[in-house]
C-alpha positions, -999 to 999 in steps of 0.1 A, spaced: 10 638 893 -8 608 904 9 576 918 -4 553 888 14 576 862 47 578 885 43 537 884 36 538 844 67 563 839 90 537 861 76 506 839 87 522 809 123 529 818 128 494 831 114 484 802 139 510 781 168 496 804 155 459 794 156 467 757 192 483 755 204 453 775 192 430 753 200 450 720 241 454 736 239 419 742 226 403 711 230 424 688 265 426 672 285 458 676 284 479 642 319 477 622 334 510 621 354 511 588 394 522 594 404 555 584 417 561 549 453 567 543 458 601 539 463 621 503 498 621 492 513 651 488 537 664 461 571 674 465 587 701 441 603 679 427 571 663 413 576 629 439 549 622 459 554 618 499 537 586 510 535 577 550 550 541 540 570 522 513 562 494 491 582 464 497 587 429 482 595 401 494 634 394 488 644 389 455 606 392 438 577 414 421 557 398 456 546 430 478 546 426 513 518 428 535 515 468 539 523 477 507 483 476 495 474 504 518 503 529 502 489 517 470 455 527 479 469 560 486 483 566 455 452 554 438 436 581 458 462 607 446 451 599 410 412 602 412 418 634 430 442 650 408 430 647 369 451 667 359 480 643 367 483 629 331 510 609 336 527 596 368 559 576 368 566 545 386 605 544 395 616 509 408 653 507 423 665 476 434 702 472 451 737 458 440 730 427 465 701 415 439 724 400 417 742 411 388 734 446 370 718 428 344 693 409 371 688 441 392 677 461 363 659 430 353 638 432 388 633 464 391 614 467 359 594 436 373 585 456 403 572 485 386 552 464 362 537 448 395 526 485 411 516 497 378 493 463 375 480 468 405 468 508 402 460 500 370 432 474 382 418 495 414 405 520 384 435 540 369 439 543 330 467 528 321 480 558 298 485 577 331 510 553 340 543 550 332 564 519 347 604 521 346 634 501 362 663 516 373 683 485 383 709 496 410 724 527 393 710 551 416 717 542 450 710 566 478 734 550 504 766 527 498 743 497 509 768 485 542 742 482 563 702 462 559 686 493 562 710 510 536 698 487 515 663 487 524 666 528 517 680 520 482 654 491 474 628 520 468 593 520 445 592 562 440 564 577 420 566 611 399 543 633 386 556 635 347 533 650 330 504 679 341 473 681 314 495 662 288 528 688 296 560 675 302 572 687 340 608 684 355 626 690 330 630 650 323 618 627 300 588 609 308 609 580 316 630 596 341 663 583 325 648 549 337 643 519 315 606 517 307 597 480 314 566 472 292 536 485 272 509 490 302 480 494 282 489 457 264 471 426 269 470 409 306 466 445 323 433 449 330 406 486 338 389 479 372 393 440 375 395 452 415 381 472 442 402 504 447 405 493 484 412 457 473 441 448 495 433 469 528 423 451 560 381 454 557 
């Protein structure tokens, strides 16, 4: 090999190295999109098992900052399992959000607000079925905040597979069903199915 093409090969990789520095410098690093939430799974008992709760801000139908990413997951859930006809949306509020009366009256507000919120990243609002369940069904005796923050729970249920009945409940779960999702004001697809997420 002669010496000119030795000096050729060497101008080319400084002018390689060159390039790549100027490309690492000026040229922005590419996002990387985060991973998805994983796919919920389903209990026997029809519940799904979500890697984090929904929660509101004290005493309201306002989520906190997370609660758009387990949203997302169960938006996932529902695109990749059709047959899923109907899933229930069980709100439970605690003794410590007022009377009976008020906590029944907020929990049905709090499953309206999930129900809203699926309902505009995509999902038909007939697969949906929103119901409060006030303070009647507490899992601990609420002494303690994070009794309470147990029993102040969104839960979601498969109800219904391919239009049948599963369970062995009614649809409603023995919960009061809080409004007519398919009304006015609930809108198909006004969102993003990610809408929520950090981008």
């Amino acid at each position: 090999m002669s010496l000119w093409i030795k000096i050729r090969e060497v101008k080319h990789l400084l002018l390689a190295g060159v390039v790549v520095f100027l490309l690492g410098a000026f040229v922005p690093a590419l996002a990387i999109p985060p991973p998805l939430p994983p796919l919920p799974e389903t209990l026997k008992s029809g519940e799904l098992v979500l890697d984090f709760s929904i929660a509101f801000v004290a005493g309201t139908d306002q989520f906190m900052t997370h609660s758009p990413v387990t949203l997302f997951s169960v938006w996932r859930y529902l695109q990749a399992r059709s047959e899923v006809s109907l899933l229930r949306i069980e709100a439970h509020t605690t003794v410590d959000d007022g009377d009976p009366a008020s906590s029944q009256l907020l929990s049905e507000r709090r499953a309206l607000a999930v129900a809203r919120d699926i309902i505009e990243r995509g999902i038909d609002c007939k697969r949906l079925i929103a119901v409060g369940v006030g303070a009647s069904r507490p899992l601990y005796d609420s002494r303690t905040p994070q009794q309470r923050a147990y029993n102040q729970r969104i839960i979601f249920v498969v109800a219904a597979v391919r239009g049948k009945a599963v369970g062995g409940l009614p649809a409603n779960g023995g919960g009061k069903i809080a409004g007519d999702l398919c009304a006015a004001g609930y809108s198909r697809g006004a969102g993003r199915p990610d809408q929520g997420l950090v981008q």
